[in-house]
C-alpha positions in Angstrom: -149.5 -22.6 -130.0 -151.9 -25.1 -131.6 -150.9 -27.7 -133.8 -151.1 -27.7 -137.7 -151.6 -29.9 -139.9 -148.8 -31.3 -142.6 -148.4 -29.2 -145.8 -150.8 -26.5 -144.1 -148.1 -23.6 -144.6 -150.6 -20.6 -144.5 -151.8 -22.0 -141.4 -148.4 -22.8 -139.5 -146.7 -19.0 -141.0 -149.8 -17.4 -139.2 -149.4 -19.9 -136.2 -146.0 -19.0 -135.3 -146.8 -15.3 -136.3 -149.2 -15.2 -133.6 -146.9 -16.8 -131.3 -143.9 -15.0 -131.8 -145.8 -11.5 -131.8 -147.0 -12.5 -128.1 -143.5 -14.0 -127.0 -141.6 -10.8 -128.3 -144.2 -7.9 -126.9 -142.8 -5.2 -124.7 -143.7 -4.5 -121.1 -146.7 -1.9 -120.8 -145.4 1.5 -121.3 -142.0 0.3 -122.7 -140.4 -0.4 -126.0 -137.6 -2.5 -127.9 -134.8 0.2 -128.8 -132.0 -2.5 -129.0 -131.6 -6.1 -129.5 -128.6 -8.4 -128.4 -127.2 -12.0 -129.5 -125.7 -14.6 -128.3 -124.4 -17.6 -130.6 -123.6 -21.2 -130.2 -120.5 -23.0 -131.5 -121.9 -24.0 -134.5 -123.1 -20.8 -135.6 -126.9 -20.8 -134.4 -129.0 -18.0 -132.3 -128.5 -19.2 -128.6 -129.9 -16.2 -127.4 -131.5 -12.5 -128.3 -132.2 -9.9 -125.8 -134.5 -7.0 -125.8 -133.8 -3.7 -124.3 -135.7 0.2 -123.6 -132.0 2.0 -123.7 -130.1 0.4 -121.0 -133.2 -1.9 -119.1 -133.3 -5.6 -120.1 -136.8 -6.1 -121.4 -136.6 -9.9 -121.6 -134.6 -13.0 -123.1 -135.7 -15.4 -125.6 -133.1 -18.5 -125.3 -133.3 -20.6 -128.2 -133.0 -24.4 -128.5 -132.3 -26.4 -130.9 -132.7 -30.3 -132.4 -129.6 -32.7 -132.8 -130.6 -32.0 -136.8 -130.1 -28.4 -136.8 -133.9 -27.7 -136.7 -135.2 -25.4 -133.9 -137.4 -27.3 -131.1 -138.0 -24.6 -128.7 -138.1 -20.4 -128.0 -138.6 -20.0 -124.5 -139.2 -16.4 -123.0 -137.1 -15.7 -120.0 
């Protein structure tokens, strides 16, 4: 993802649009028919699964600044 520039909130809403629609695409010839989460102590997403039916698609794991602010999705 590319970087954008302060106060450019059209820019960084398409940005991680673009990001998360490639991070959260289905195999080839599959699709998402159930999600699954996992939460930390303190309430936030620690992870979401993807599954076709009963196959696990992937696993975004979700990481998160000492502030409460996300840092990181990473695609597993």
């Amino acid at each position: 993802m590319t970087e954008v520039a302060y106060s450019r909130y059209e820019d960084a809403y398409r940005a991680i649009h673009s990001a998360l629609n490639g991070i959260t695409a289905p195999p080839p010839g599959k699709r998402v028919t159930k999600l699954t989460f996992t939460w930390n102590t303190d309430g936030s997403i620690s992870t979401l699964s993807a599954y076709d039916n009963a196959e696990l698609l992937f696993t975004l794991t979700f990481t998160w600044n000492d502030d409460g602010t996300l840092q990181q999705v990473a695609r597993g």
